[in-house]
SEZA-747784 format. One record per atom (N, C-alpha, C): residue number from 1; atom name; y, z, x. Coordinates in nm, 3 decimals. Layout:
// SEZA-747784
<marro NUM,'CA',<Y,Z,X>>,
...
This chain:
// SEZA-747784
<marro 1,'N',<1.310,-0.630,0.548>>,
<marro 1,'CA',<1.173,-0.655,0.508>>,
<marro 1,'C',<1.114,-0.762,0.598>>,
<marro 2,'N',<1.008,-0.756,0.641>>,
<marro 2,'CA',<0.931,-0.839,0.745>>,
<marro 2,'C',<0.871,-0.998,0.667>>,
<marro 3,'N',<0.869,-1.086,0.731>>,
<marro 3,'CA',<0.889,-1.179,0.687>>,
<marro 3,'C',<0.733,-1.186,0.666>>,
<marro 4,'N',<0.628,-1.116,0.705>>,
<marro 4,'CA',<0.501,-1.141,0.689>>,
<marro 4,'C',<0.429,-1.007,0.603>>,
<marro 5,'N',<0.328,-1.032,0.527>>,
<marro 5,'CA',<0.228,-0.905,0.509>>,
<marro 5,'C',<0.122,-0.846,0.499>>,
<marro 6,'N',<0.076,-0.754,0.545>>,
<marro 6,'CA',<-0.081,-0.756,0.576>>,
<marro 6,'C',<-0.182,-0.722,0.417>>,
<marro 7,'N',<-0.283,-0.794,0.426>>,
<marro 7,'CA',<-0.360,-0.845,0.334>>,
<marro 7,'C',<-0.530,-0.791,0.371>>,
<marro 8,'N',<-0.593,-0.704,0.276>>,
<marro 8,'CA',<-0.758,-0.651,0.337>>,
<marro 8,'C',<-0.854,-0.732,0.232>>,
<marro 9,'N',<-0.929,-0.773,0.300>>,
<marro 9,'CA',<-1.026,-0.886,0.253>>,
<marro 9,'C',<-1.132,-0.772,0.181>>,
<marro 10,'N',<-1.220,-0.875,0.090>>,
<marro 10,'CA',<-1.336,-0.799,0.072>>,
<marro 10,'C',<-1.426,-0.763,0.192>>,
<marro 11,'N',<-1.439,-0.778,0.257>>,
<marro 11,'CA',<-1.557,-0.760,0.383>>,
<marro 11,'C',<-1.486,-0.697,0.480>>,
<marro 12,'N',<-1.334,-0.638,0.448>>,
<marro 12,'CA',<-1.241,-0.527,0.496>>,
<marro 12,'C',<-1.188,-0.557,0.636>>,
<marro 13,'N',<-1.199,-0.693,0.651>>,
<marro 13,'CA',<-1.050,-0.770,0.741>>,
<marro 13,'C',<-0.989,-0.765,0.725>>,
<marro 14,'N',<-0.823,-0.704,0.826>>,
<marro 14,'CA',<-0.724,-0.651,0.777>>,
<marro 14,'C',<-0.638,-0.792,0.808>>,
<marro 15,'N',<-0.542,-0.920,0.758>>,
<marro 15,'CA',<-0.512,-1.046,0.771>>,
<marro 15,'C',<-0.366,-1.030,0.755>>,
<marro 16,'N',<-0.279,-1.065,0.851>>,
<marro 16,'CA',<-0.115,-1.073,0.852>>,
<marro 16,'C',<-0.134,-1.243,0.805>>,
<marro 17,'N',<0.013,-1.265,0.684>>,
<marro 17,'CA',<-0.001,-1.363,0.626>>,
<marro 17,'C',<0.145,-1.391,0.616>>,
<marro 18,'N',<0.233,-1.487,0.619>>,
<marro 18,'CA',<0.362,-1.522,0.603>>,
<marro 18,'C',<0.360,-1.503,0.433>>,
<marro 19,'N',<0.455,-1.449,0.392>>,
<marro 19,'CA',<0.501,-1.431,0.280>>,
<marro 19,'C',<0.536,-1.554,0.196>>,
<marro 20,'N',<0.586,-1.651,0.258>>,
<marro 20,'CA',<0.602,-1.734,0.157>>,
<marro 20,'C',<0.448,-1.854,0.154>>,
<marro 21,'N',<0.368,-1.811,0.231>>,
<marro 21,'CA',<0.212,-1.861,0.185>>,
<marro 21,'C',<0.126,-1.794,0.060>>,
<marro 22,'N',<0.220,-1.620,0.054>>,
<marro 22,'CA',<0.142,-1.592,-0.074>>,
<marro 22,'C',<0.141,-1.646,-0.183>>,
<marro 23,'N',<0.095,-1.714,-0.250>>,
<marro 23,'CA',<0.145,-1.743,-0.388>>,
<marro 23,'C',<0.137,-1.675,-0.519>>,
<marro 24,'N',<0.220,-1.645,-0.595>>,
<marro 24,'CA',<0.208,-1.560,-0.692>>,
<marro 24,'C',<0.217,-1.646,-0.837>>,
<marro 25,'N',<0.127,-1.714,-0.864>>,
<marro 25,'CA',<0.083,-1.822,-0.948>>,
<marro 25,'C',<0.019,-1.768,-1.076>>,
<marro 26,'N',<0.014,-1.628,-1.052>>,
<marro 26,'CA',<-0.089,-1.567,-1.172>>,
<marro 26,'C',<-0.106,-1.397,-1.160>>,
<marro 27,'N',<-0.042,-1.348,-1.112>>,
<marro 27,'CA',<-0.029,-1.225,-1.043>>,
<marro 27,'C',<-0.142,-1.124,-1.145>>,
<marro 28,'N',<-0.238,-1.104,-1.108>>,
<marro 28,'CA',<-0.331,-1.011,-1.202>>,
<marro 28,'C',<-0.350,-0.870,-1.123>>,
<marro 29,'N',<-0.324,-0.768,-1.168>>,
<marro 29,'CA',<-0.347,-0.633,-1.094>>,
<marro 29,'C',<-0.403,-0.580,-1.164>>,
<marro 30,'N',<-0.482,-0.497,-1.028>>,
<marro 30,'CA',<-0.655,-0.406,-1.111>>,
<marro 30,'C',<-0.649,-0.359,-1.225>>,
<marro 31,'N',<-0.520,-0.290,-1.294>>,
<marro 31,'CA',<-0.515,-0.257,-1.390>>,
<marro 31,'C',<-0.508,-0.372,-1.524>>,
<marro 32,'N',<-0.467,-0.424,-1.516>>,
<marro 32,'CA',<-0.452,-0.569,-1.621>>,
<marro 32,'C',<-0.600,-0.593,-1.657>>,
<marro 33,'N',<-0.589,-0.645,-1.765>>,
<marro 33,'CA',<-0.731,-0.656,-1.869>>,
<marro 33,'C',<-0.744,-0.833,-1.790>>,
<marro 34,'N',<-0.869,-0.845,-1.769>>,
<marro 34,'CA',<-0.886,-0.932,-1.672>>,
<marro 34,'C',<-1.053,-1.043,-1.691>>,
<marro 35,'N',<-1.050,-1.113,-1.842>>,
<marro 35,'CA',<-1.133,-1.159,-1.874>>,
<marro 35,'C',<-1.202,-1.264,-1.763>>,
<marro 36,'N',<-1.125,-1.344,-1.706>>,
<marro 36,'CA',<-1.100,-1.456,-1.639>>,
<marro 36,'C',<-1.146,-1.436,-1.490>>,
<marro 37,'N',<-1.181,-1.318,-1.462>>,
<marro 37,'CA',<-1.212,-1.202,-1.319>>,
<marro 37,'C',<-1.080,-1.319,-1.212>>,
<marro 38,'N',<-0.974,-1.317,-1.255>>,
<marro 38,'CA',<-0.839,-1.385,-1.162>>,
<marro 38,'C',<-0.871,-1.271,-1.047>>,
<marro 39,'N',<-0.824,-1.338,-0.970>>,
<marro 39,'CA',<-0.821,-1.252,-0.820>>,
<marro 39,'C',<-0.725,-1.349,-0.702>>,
<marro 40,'N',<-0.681,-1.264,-0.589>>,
<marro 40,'CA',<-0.636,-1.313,-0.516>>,
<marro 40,'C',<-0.724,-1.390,-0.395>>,
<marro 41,'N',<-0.687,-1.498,-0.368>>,
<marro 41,'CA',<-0.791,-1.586,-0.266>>,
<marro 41,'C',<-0.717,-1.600,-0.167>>,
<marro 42,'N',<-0.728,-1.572,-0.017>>,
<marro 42,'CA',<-0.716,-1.637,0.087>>,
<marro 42,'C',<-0.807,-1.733,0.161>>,
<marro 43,'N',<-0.709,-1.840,0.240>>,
<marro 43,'CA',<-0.793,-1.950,0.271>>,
<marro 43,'C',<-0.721,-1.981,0.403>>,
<marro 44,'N',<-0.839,-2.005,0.470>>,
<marro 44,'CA',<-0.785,-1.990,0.626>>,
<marro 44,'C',<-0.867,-2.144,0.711>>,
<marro 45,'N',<-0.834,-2.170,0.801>>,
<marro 45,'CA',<-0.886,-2.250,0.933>>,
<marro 45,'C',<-0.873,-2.249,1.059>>,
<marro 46,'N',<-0.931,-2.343,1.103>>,
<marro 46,'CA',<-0.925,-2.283,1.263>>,
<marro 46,'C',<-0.803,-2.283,1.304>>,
<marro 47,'N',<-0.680,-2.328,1.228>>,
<marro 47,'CA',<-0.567,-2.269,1.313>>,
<marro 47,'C',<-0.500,-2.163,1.294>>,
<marro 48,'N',<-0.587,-2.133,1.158>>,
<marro 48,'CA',<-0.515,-1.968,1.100>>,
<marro 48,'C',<-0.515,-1.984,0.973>>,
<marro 49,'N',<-0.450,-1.868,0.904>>,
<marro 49,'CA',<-0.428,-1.909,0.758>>,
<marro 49,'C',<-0.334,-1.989,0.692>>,
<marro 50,'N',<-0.357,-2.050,0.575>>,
<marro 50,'CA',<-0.334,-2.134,0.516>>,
<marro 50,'C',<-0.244,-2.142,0.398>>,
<marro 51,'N',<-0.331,-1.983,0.291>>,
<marro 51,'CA',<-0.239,-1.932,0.223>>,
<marro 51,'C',<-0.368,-1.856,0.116>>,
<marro 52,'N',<-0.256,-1.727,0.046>>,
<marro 52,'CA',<-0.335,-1.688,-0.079>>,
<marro 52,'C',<-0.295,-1.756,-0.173>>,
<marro 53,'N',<-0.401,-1.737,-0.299>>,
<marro 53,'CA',<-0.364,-1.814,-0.441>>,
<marro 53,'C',<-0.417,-1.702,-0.505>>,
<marro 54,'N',<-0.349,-1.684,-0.641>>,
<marro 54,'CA',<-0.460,-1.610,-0.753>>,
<marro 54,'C',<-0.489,-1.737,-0.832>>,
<marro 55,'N',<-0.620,-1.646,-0.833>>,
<marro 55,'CA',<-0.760,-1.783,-0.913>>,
<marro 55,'C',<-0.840,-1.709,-0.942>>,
<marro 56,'N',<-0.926,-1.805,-1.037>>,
<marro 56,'CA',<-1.102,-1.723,-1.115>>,
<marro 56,'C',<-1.230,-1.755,-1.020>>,
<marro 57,'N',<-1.201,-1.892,-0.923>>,
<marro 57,'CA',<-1.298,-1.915,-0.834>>,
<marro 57,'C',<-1.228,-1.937,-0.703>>,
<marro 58,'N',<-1.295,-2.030,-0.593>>,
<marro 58,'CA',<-1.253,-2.034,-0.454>>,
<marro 58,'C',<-1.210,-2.192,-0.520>>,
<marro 59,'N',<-1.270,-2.248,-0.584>>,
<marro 59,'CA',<-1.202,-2.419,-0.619>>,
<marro 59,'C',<-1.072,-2.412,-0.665>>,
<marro 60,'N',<-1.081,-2.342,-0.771>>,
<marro 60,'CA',<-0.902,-2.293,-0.812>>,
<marro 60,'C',<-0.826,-2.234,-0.751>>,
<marro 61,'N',<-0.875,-2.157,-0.675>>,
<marro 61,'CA',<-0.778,-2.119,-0.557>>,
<marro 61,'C',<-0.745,-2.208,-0.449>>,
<marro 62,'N',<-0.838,-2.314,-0.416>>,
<marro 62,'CA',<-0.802,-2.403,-0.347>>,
<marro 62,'C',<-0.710,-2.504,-0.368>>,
<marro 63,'N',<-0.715,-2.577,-0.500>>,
<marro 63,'CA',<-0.670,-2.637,-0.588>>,
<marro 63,'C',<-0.513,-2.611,-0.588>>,
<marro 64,'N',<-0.459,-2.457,-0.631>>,
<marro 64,'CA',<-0.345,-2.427,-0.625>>,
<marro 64,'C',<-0.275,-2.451,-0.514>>,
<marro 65,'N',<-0.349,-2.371,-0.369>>,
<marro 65,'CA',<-0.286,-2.423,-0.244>>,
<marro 65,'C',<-0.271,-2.597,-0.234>>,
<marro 66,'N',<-0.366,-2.662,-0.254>>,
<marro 66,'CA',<-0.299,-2.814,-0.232>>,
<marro 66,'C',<-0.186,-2.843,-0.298>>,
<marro 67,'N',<-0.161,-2.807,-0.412>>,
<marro 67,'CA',<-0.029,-2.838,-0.518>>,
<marro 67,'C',<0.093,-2.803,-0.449>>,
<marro 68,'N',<0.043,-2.639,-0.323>>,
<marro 68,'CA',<0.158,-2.555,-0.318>>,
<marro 68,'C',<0.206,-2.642,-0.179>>,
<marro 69,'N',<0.104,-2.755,-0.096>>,
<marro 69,'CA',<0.168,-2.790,-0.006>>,
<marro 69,'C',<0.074,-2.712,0.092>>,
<marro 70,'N',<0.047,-2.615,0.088>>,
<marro 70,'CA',<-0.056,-2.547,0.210>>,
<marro 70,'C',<-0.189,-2.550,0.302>>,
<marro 71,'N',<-0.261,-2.704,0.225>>,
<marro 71,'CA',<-0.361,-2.742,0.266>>,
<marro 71,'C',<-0.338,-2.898,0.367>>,
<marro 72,'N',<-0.204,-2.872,0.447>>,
<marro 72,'CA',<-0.206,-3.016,0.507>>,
<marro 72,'C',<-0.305,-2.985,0.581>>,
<marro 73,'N',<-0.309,-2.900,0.695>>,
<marro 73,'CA',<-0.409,-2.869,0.782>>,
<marro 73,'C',<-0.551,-2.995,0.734>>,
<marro 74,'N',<-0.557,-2.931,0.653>>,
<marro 74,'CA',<-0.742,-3.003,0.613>>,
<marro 74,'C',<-0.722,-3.103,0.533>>,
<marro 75,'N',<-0.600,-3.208,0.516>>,
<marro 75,'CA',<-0.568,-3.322,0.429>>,
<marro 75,'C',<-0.599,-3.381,0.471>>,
<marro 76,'N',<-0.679,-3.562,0.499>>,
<marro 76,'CA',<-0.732,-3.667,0.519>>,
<marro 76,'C',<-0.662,-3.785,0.546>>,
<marro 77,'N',<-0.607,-3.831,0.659>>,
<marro 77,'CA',<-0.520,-3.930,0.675>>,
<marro 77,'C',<-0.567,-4.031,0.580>>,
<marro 78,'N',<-0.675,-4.073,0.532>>,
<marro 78,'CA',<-0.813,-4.200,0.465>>,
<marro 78,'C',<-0.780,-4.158,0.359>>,
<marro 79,'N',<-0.619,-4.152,0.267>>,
<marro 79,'CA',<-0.727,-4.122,0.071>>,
<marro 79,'C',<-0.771,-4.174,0.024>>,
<marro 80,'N',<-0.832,-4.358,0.072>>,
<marro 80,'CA',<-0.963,-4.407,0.033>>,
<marro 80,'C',<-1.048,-4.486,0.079>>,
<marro 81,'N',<-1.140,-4.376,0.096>>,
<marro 81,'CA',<-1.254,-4.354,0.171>>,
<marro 81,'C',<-1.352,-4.457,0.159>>,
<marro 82,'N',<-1.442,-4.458,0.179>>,
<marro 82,'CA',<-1.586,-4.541,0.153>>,
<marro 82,'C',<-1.661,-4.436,0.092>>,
<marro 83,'N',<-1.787,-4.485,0.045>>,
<marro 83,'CA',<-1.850,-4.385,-0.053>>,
<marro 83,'C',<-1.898,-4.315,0.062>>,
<marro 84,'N',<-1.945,-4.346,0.141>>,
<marro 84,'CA',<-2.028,-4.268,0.268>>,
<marro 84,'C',<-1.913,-4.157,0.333>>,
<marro 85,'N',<-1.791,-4.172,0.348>>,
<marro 85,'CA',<-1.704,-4.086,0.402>>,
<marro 85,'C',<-1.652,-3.991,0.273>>,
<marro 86,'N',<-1.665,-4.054,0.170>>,
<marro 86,'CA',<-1.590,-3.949,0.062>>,
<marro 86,'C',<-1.702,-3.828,0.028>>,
<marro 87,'N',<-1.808,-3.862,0.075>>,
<marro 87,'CA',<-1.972,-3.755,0.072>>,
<marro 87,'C',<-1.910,-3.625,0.136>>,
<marro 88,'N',<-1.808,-3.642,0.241>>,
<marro 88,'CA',<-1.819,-3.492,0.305>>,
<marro 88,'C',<-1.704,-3.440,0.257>>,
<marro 89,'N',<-1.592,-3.518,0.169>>,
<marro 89,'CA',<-1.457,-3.457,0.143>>,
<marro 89,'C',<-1.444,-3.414,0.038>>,
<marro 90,'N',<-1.360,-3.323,-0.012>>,
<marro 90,'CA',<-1.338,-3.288,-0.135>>,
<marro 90,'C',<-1.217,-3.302,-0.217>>,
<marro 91,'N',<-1.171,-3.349,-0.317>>,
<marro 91,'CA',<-1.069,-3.383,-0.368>>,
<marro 91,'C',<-1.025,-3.272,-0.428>>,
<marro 92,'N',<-0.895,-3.251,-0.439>>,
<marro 92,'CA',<-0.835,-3.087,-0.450>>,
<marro 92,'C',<-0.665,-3.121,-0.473>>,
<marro 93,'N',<-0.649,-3.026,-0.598>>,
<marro 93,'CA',<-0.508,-3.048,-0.676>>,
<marro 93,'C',<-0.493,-3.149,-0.788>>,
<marro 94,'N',<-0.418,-3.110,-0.831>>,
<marro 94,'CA',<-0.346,-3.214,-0.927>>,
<marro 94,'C',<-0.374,-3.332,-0.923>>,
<marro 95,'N',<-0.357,-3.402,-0.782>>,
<marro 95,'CA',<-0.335,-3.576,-0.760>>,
<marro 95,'C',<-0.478,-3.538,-0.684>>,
<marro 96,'N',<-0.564,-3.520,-0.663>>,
<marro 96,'CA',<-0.706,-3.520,-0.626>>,
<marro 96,'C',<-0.713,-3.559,-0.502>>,
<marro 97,'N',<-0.631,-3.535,-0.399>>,
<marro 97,'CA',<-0.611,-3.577,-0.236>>,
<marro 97,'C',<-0.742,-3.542,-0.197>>,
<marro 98,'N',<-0.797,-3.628,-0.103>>,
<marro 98,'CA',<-0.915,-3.604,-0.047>>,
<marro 98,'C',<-0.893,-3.447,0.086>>,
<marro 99,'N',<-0.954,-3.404,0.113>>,
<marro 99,'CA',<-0.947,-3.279,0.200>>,
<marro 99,'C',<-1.093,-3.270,0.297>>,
<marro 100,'N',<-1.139,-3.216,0.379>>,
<marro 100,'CA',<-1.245,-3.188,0.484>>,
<marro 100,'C',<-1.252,-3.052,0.499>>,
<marro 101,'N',<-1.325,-3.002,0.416>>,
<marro 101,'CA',<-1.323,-2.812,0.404>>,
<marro 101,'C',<-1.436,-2.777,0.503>>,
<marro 102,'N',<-1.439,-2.872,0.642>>,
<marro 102,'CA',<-1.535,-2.809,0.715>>,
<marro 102,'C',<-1.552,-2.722,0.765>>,
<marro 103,'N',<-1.444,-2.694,0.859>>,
<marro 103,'CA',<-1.366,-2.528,0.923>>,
<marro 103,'C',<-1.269,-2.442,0.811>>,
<marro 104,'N',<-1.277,-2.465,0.669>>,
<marro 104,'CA',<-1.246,-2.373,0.602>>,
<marro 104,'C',<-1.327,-2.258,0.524>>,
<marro 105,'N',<-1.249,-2.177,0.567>>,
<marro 105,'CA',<-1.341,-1.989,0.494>>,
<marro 105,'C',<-1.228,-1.988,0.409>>,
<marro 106,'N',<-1.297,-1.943,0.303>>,
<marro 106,'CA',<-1.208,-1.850,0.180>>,
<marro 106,'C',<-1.265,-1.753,0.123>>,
<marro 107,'N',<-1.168,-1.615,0.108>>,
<marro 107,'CA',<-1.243,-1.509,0.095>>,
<marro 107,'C',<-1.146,-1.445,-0.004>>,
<marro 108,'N',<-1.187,-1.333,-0.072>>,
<marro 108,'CA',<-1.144,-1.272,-0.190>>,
<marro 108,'C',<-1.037,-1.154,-0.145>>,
<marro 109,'N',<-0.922,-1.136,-0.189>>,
<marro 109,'CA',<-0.849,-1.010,-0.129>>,
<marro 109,'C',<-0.880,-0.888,-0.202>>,
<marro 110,'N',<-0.967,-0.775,-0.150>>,
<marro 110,'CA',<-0.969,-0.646,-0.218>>,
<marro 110,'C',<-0.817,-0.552,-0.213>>,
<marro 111,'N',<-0.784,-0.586,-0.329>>,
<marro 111,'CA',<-0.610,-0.520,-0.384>>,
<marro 111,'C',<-0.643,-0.366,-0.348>>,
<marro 112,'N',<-0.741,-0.295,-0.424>>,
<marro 112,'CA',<-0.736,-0.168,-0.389>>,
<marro 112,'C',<-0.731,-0.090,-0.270>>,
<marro 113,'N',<-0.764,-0.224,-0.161>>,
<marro 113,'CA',<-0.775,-0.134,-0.014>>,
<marro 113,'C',<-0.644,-0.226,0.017>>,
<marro 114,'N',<-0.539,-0.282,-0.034>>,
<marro 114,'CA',<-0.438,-0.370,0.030>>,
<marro 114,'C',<-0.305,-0.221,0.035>>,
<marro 115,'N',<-0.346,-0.110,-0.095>>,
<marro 115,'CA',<-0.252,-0.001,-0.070>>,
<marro 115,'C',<-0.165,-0.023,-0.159>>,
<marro 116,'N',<-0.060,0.079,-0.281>>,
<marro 116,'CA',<0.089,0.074,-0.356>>,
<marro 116,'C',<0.141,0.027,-0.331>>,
<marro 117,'N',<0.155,0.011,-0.189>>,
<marro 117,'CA',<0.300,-0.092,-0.162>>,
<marro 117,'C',<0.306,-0.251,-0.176>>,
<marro 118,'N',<0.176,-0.307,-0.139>>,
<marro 118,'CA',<0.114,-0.419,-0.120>>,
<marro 118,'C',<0.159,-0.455,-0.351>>,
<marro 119,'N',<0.084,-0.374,-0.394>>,
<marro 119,'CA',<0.075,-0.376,-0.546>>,
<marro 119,'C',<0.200,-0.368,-0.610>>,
<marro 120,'N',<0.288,-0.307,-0.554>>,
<marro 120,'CA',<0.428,-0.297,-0.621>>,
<marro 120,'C',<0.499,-0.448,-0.595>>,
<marro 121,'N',<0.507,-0.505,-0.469>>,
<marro 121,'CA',<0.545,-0.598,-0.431>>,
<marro 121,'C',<0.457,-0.763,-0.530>>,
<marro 122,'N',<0.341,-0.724,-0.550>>,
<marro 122,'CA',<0.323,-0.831,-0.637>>,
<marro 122,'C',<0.362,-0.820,-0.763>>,
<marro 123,'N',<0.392,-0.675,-0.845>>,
<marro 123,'CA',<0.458,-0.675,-0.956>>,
<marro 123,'C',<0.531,-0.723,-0.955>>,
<marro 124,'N',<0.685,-0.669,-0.863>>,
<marro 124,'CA',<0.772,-0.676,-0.858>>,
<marro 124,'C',<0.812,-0.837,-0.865>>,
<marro 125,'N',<0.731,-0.959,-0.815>>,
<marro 125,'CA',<0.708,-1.062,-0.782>>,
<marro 125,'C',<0.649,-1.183,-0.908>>,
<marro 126,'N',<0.604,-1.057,-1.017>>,
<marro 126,'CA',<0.538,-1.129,-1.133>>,
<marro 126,'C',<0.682,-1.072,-1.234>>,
<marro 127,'N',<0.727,-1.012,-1.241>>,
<marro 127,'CA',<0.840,-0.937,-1.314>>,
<marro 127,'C',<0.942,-1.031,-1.283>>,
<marro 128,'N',<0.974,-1.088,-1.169>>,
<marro 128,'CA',<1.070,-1.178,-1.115>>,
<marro 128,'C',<1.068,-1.349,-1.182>>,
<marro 129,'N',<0.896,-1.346,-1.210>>,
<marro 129,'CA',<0.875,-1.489,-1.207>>,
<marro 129,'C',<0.889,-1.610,-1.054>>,
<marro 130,'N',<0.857,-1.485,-0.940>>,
<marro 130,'CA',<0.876,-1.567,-0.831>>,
<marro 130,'C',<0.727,-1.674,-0.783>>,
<marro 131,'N',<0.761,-1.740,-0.701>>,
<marro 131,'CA',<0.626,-1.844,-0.680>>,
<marro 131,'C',<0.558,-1.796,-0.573>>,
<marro 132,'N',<0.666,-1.752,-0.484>>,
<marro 132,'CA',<0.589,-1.686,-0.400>>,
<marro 132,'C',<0.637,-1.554,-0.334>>,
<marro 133,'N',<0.569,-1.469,-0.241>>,
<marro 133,'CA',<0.633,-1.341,-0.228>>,
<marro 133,'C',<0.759,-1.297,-0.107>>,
<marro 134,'N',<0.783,-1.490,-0.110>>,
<marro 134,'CA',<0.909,-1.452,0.014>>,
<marro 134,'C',<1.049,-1.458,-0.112>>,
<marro 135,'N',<1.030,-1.506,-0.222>>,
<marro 135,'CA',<1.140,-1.556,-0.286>>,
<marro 135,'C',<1.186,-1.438,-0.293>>,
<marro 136,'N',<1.330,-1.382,-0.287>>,
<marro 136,'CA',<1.407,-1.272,-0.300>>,
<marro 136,'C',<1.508,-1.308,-0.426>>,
<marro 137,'N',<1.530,-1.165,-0.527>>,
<marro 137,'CA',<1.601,-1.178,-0.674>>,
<marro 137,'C',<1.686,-1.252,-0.670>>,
């Protein structure tokens, strides 16, 4: 099994992603009754991607990646700032680390165009209780 997997955005970008960046934190599939509209988020920067999360917004999805470790890229050497510098950063996770989401895009993963196989593998992954989709049984 390839250590990476490809991922189709809503706006139908097709995105190779290291497997253990997916996170499977909440695994919701199209079929699942889905009050909360959970979805999978990818979040990327200019050096590439960063990681998916399932979340109800792009903050919670962001949120999760800082917890998971995946947002050093855009972490803030300064966690305290002046009021004038903390204006452009955003605090994100658990411990509220300051972050610079200037060069960050985050976009929604459309599951139905990701294909069965893509969908079995996140079951298989929520059935496991794994964290993320490199962890093997």
């Amino acid at each position: 099994m390839s250590n990476k997997i490809t991922l189709t955005t809503d706006s139908g970008a097709k995105v190779e992603i290291e497997r253990k960046e997916v996170l499977c934190n909440d695994v919701t599939l199209p079929w699942d009754y889905n009050p909360d509209n959970v979805g999978l988020w990818l979040a990327c920067n200019e050096y590439g991607t960063m990681g998916a999360a399932w979340a109800s917004c792009e903050q919670d999805a962001l949120d999760e990646l800082c917890d998971a470790g995946l947002t050093l890229g855009c972490l803030v050497d300064n966690q305290n700032p002046t009021d004038e510098e903390s204006e452009s950063l955003v605090s994100l996770g658990n411990a509220g680390e300051y972050h610079n989401l200037d060069y960050v895009t985050i976009e929604r993963i459309d599951l139905d165009a990701c294909g069965a196989r893509v969908l079995c593998e996140f079951a298989e992954a929520r059935g496991a209780l794994a964290d993320t989709l490199d962890e093997e049984e």
